[in-house]
C-alpha positions as CSV (number, residue, x, y, z in Angstrom):
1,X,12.1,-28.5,-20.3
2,X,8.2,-29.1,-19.8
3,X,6.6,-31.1,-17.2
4,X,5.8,-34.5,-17.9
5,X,4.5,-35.9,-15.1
6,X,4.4,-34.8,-11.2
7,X,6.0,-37.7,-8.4
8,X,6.1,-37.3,-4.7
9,X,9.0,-39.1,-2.9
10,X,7.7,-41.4,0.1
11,X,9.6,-44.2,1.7
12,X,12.4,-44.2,-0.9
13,X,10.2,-44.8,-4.1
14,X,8.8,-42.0,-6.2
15,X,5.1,-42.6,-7.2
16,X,2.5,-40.2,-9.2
17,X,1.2,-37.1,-7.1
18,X,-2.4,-38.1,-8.3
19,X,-3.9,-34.7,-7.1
20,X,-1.3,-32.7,-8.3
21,X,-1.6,-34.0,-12.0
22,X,-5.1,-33.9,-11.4
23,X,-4.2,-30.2,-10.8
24,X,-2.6,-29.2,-13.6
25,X,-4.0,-30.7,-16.1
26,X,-7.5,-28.6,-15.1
27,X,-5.2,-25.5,-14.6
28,X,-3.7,-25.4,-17.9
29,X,-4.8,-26.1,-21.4
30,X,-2.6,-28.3,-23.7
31,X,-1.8,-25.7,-25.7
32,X,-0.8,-23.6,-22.7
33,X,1.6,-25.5,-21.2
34,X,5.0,-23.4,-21.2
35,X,8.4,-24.4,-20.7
36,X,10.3,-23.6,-17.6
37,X,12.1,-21.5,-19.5
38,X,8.8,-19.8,-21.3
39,X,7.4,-19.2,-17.6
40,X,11.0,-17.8,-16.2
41,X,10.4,-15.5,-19.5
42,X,6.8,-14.4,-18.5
43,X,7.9,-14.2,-14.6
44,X,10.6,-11.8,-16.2
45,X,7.6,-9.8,-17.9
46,X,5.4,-10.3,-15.6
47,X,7.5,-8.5,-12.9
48,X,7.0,-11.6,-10.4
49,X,10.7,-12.1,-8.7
50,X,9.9,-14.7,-6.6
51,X,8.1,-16.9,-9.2
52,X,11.3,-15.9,-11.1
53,X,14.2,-16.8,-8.8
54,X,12.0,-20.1,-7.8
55,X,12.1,-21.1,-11.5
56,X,16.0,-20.3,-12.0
57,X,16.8,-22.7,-8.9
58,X,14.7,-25.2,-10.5
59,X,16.3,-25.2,-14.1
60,X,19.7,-25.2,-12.3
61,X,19.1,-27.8,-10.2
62,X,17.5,-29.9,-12.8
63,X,20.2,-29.2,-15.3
64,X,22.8,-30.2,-12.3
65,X,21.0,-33.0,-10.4
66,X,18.1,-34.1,-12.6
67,X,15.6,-33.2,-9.7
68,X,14.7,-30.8,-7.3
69,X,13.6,-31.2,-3.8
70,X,10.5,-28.9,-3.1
71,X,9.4,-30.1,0.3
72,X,6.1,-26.8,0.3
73,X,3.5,-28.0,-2.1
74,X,2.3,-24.6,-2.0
75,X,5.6,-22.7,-3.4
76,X,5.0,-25.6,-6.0
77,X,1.8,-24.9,-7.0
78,X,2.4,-21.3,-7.2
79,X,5.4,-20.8,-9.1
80,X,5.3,-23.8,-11.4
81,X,1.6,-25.7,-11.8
82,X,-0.3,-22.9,-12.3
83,X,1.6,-21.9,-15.4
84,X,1.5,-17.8,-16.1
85,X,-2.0,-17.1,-15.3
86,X,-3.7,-17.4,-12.0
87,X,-7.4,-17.5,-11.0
88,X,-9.3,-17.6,-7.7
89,X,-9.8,-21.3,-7.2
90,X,-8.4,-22.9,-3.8
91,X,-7.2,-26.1,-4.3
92,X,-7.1,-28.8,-1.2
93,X,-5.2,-31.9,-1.9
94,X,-5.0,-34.9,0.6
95,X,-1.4,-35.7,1.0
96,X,-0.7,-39.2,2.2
97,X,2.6,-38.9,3.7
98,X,1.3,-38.0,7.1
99,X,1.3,-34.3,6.8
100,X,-2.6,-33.5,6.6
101,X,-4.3,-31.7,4.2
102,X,-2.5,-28.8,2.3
103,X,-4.5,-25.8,1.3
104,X,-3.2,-24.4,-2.1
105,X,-4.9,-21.0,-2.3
106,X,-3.8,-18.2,-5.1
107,X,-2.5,-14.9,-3.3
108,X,-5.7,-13.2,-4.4
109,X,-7.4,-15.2,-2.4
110,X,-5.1,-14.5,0.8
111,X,-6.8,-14.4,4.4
112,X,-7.5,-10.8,4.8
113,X,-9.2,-11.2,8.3
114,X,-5.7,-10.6,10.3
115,X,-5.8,-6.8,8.7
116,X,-9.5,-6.4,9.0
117,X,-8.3,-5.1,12.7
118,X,-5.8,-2.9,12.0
119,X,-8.4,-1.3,8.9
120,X,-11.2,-0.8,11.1
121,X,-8.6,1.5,13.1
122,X,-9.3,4.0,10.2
123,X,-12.5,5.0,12.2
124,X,-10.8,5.5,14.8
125,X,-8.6,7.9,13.7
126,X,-8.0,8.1,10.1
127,X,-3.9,8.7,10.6
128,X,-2.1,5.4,11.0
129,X,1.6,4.4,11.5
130,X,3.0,0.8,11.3
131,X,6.0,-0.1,12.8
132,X,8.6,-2.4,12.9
133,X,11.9,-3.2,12.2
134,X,12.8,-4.0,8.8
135,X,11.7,-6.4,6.6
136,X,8.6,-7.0,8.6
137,X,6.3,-6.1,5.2
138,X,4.9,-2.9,6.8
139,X,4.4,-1.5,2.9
140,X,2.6,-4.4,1.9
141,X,0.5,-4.2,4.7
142,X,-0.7,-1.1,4.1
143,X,-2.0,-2.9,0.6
144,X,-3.5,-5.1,2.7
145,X,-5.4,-2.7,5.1
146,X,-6.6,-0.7,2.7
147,X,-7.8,-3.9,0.9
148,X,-9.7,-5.1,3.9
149,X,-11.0,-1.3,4.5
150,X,-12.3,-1.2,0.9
151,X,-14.1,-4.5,1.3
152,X,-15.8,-4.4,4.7
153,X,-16.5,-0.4,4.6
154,X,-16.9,0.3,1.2
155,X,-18.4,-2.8,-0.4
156,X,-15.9,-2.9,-2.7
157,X,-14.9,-6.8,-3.5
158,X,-11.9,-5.4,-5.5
159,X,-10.3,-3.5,-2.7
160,X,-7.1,-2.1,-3.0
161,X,-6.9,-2.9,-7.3
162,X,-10.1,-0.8,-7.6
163,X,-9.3,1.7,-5.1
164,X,-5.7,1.9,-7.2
165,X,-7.0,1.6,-10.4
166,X,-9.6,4.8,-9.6
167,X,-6.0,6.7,-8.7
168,X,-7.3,7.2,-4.9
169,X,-4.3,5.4,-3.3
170,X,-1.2,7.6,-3.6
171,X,2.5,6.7,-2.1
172,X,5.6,8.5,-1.5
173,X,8.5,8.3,0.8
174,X,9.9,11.1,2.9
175,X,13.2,11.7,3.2
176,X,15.8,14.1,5.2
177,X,15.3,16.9,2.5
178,X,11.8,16.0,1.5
179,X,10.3,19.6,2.0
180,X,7.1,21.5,2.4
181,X,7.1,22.6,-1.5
182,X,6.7,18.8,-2.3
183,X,4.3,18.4,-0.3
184,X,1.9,21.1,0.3
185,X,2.8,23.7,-2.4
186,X,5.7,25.2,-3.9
187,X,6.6,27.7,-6.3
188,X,8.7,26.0,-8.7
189,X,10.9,27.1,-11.6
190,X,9.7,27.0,-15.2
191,X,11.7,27.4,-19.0
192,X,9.9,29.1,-21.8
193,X,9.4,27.1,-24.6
194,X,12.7,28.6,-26.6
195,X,14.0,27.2,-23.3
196,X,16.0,30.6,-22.9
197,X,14.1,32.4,-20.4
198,X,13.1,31.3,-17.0
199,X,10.2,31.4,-14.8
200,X,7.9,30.8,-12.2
201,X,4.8,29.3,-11.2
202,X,2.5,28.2,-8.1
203,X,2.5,24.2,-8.2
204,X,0.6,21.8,-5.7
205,X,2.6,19.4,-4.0
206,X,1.3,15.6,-3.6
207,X,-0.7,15.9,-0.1
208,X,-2.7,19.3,-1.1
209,X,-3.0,17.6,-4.9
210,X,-4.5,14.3,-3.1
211,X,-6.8,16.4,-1.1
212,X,-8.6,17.9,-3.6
213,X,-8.9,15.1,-5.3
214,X,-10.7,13.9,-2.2
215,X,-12.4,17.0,-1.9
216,X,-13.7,16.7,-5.0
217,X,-14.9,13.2,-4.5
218,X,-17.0,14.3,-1.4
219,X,-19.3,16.0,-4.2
220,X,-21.6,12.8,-5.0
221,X,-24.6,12.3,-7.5
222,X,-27.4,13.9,-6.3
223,X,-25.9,16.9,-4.2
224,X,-27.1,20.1,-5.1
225,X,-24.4,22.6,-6.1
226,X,-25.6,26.4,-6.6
227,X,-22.7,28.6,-8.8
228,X,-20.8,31.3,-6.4
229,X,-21.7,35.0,-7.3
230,X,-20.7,37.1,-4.1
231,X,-20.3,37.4,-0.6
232,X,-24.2,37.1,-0.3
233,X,-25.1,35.9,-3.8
234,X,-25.5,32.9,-6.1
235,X,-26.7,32.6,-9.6
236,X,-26.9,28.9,-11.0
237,X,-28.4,26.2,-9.6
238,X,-28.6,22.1,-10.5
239,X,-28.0,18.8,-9.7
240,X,-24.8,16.6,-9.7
241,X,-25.9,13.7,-11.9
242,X,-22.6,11.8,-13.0
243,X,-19.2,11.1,-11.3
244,X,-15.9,12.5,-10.8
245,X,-13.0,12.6,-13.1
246,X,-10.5,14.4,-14.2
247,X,-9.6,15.7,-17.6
248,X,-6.0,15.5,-18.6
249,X,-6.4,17.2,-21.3
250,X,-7.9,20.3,-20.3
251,X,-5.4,23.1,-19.7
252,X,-7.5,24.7,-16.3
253,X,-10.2,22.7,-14.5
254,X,-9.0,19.5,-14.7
255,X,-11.2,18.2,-11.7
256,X,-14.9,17.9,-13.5
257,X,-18.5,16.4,-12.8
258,X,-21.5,16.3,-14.9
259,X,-24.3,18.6,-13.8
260,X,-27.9,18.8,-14.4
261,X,-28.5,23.1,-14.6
262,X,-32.1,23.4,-13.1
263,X,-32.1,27.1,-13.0
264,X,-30.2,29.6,-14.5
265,X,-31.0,33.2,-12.9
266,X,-31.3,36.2,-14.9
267,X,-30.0,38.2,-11.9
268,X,-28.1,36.8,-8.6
269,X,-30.3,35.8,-6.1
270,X,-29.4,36.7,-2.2
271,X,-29.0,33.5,-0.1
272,X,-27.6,35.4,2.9
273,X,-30.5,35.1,5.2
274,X,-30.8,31.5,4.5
275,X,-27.2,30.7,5.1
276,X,-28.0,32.0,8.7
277,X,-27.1,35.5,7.9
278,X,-23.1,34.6,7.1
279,X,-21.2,35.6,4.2
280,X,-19.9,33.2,1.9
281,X,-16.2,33.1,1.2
282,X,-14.4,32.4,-2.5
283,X,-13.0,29.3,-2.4
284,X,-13.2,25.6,-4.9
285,X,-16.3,24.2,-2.5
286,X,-18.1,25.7,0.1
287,X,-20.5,23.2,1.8
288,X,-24.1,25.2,2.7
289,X,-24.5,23.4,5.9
290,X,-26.8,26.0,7.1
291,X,-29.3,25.7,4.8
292,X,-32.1,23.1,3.6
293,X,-33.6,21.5,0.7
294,X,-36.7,23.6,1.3
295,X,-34.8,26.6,1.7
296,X,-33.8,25.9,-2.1
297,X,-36.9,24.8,-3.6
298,X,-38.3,28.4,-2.1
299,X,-35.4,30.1,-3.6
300,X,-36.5,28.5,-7.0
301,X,-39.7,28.8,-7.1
302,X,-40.5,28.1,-10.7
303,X,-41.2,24.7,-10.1
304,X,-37.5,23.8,-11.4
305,X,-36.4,21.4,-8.3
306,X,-38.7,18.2,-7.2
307,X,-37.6,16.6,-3.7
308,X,-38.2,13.4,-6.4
309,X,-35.1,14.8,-8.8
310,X,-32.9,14.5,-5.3
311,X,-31.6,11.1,-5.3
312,X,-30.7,9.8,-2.1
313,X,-26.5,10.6,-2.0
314,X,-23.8,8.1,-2.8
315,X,-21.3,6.7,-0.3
316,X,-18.1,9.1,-0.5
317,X,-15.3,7.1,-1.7
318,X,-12.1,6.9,0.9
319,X,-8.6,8.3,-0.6
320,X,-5.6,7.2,1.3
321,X,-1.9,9.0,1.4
322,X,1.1,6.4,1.9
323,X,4.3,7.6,3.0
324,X,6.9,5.2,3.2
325,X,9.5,5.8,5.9
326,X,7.8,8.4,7.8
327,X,9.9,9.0,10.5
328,X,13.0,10.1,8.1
329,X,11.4,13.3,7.3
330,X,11.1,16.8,9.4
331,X,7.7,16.3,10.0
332,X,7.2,20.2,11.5
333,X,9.0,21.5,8.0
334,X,7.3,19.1,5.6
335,X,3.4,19.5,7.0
336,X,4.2,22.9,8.4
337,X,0.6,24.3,9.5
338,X,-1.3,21.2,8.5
339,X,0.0,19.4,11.0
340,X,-3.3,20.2,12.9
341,X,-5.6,20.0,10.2
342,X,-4.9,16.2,10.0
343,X,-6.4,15.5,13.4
344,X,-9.9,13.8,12.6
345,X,-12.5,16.5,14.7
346,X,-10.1,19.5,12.8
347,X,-10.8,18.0,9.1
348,X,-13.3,20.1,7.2
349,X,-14.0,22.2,10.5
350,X,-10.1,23.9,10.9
351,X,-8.8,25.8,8.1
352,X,-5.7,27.1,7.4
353,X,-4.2,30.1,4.8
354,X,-1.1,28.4,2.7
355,X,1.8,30.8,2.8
356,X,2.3,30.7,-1.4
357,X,-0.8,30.5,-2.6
358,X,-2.5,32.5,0.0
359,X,-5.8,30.7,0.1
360,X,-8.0,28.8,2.5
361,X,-7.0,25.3,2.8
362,X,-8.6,22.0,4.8
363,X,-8.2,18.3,5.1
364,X,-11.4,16.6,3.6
365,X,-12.8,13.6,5.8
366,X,-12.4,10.7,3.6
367,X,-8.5,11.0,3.2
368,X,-6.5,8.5,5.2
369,X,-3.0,8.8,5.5
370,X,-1.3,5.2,6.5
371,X,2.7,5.6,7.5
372,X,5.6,3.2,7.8
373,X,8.1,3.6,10.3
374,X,11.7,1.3,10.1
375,X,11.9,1.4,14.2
376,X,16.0,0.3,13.0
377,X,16.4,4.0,11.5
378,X,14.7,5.6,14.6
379,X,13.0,4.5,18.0
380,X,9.6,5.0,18.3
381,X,10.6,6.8,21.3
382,X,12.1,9.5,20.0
383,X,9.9,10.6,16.8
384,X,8.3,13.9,16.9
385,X,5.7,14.6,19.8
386,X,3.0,16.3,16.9
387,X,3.1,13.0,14.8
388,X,3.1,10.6,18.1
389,X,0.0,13.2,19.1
390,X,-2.0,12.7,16.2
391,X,-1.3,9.2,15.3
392,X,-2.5,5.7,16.1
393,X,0.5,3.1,16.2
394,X,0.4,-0.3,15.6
395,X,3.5,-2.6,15.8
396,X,4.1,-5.1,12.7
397,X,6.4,-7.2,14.6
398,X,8.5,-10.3,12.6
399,X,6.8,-13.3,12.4
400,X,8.7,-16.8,11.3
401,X,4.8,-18.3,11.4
402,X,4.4,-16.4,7.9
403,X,7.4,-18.2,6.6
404,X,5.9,-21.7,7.0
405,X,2.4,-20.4,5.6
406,X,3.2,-19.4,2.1
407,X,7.3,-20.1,1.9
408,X,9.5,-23.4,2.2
409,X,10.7,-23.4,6.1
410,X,13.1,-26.3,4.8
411,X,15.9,-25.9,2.6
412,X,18.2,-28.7,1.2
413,X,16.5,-30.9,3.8
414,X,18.6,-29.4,6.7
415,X,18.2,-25.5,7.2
416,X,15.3,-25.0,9.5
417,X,14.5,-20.8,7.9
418,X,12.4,-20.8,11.3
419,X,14.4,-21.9,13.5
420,X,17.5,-19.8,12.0
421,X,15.3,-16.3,12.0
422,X,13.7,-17.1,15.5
423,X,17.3,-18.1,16.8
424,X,18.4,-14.9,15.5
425,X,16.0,-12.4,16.7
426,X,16.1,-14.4,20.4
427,X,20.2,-13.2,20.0
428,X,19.6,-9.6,18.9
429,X,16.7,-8.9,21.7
430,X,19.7,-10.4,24.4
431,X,22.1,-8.3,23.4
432,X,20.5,-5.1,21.7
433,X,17.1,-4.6,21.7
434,X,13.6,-5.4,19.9
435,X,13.4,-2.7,17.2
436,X,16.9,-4.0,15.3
437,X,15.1,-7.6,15.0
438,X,14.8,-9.3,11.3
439,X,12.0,-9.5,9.6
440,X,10.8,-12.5,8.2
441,X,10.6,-11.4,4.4
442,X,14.7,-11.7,4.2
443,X,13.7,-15.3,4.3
444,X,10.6,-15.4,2.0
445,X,11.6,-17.0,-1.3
446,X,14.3,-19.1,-0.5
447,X,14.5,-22.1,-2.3
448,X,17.8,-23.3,-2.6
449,X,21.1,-23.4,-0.7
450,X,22.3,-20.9,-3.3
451,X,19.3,-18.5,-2.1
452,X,20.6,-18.6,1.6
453,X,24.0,-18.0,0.6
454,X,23.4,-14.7,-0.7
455,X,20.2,-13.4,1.6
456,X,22.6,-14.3,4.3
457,X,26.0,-12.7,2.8
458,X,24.7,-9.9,1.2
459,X,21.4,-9.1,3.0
460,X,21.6,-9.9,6.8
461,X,25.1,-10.2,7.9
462,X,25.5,-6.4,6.5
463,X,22.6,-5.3,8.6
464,X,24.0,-7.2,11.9
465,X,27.5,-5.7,10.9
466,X,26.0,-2.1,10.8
467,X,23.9,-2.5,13.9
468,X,26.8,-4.2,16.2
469,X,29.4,-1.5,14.3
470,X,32.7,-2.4,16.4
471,X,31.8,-5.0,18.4
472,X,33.1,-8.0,16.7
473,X,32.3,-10.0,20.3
474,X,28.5,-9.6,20.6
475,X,28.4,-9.8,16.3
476,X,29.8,-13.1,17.0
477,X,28.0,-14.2,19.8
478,X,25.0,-13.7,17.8
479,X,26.5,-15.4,14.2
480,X,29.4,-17.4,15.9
481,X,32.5,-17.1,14.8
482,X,32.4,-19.1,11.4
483,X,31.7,-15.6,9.1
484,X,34.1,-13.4,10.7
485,X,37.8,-12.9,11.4
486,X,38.7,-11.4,14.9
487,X,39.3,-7.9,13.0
488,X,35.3,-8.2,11.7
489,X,36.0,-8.7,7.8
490,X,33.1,-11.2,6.6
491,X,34.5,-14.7,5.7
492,X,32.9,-15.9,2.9
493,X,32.6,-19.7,3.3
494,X,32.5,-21.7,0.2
495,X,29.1,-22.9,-1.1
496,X,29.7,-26.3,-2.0
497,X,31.7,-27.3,0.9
């Protein structure tokens, strides 16, 4: 099955959809027109579900009816027209059936204004939760904010692929038994080689891991770094000329920058009195804030460091921590002492001594940690006082309007998806309260009757069955009575009746 030709159906006639030939003809070469079946292949590879469920309605209903009503241009254009690939060109067609001008815009391209907002929160206080009940995309808004934070801050037009790509974003979700070890450090078992003996070893969990990554990243070209001899001593001295990254291949000190030596002393030389008589302390990097670039040049005074050789620093790049389903952990047992350090005037000031490792330990200023809370698990009321403390909150609440933007409202010409979700959540506010609501992705990328039958059987009546556990009179008041019996068992009503 390839397309031959692309109609529009207006007053009972079908006649050519000029702009949408027009369309994808420019969009794909002759020799890169696929099958329906070729794209549903690449969807498959491609990991793109929606593209792939959109193109299995419409070989089935093509193979059944001969057509296929698609009443959202833009689902259209996106799953079908554009073939595999996908650039950043926005299309604008004029339709002529009344409805105004669609916009046909690739998801790269997505309005990222809406989450500018919530990203410039991040100053604020660099600790964010979203909240919501579920299926309100709170993890693909955090994409989204740290997208908009990347490109507005940062200057960085790629966003949230760069700041991926550059292994800065990092995601997990906690959990009832999620644990300190995992998170902060651990000792963790070990097997010998032989694999008969056993034993153990210190191992950084993901935050602390993440941290020093960030930590590490503070160090920017042009910084001078001086090599740690004693409590009142340093020995080496240079200039960071190249950027971070990290050797996989080494077996210790995987974390490694390029470094221009501009003097390497014979004997130690004593910084104390210009560190403003303090002792230094052993740890991975100890910031000099007390002293001076002319303190330095004095200290070398072979001529070895030019103000000129200083080039003015680089921007310190932002890390962020996802945690998925924050609320589900013990958030006292899983941060343990950190939970202060995470508090924005603590970071880089406050330290803390880490119980298995027993060094020195603080949260570095350009890591933000952005959290999802499922308000259906647990009220927003009840979490724990440090997280509310130290936290900003900002509700992601369920919006039908999101469903009309970028899905198909309409299906088979008679199920308002808008009217049904906002009926819904209108019912559930009555008779429970706001956090149990339903999110408007349950009805993102339905297509077909078929669709519905199973989001609705298999994805929402089991979440309004476990929230109204029991009470078979309010679950009907809010569903009627069509899809249960007066015990509660689901009725399953036939699809083609």
């Amino acid at each position: 099955m390839k397309i031959k030709a692309i109609e529009r159906y207006i007053d009972g006639q079908f006649s050519i959809y000029d702009e949408f030939n027009t369309l994808y003809e420019n969009r794909n070469r002759e020799d890169g027109k696929f099958s329906i079946r070729e794209l549903n292949n690449y969807a498959l590879q491609d990991n793109a579900p929606n593209k792939r469920k959109f193109l299995l309605n419409l070989i089935e209903e093509l193979e059944k009816n001969g057509f296929m009503k698609v009443s959202n241009p833009i689902s259209l254009y996106d799953n079908l027209l554009v073939g595999r690939k996908r650039s950043g060109t926005a299309v604008t067609t004029d339709a002529k059936d009344g409805t105004g001008d669609e916009s046909i815009i690739d998801d790269e391209l997505e309005d990222i204004e809406k989450y500018e907002d919530i990203a410039s929160l991040l100053n604020f206080n660099p600790n964010l939760i979203l909240y919501g009940p579920p299926g309100t995309g709170k993890t693909y808004a955090t994409k989204k904010i740290i997208h908009a934070y990347e490109k507005k801050y940062h200057r960085n037009d790629s966003g949230y692929e760069l700041a991926n790509l550059e292994n800065r974003v990092r995601s997990i979700t906690f959990h009832q038994s999620y644990s300190y070890e995992e998170f902060i450090e651990g000792i963790r078992p070990i097997l010998s080689e032989d694999a008969e003996d056993i034993g153990y070893r210190l191992e950084n969990g993901v935050f602390k891991e993440h941290s020093i990554n960030a930590l590490a990243n503070e160090m920017t070209e042009g910084d001078i770094v001086m090599i740690y001899d004693g409590p009142r001593t340093m020995r080496m001295v240079g200039i960071i000329n190249g950027d971070y990254r990290y050797e996989k291949s080494y077996e210790s000190y995987k974390h490694r920058r390029s470094v221009k030596w501009l003097k390497d002393l014979k004997y130690p030389i004593d910084i104390y009195k210009y560190n403003g008589n303090t002792k230094l302390t052993q740890k991975t990097i100890y910031p000099l804030v007390r002293m001076e670039i002319s303190d330095v040049m004095k200290i070398v005074s072979e001529n070895t460091i030019n103000k000129q050789e200083i080039k003015e620093k680089a921007i310190v790049k932002p890390y962020y921590m996802i945690i998925d389903e924050i609320n589900r952990g013990n958030i006292s047992k899983i941060f343990g002492e950190l939970i202060t350090l995470i508090e924005q005037d603590k970071r880089e000031v406050a330290k803390a001594y880490l119980p298995y490792s027993k060094k020195e330990f603080t949260v570095p200023n350009n890591l933000y940690i952005i959290g999802t809370m499922n308000t259906a698990d647990r009220s927003i009321a009840t979490i724990d006082t440090a997280l509310r403390r130290r936290f900003t909150f900002v509700e992601i609440e369920p919006d039908s309007n999101i469903i009309v933007e970028y899905c198909n409202p309409i299906v088979n010409d008679n199920v308002d998806l808008v009217k049904l979700m906002d009926d819904l959540n209108q019912k559930i506010l009555e008779h429970y309260d706001r956090d149990h609501r339903i999110g408007h992705s349950y009805f993102m990328g339905i297509e077909s009757l078929r669709d519905l039958y199973q989001v609705w059987y298999y994805e929402i009546l089991p979440l309004l069955n476990e929230y109204f556990y029991n009470d078979i009179d309010t679950l009907t008041s809010i569903v009627s009575n069509g899809f249960h019996d007066k015990y509660g068992n689901v009725k399953y009503l036939s699809l083609t009746r």
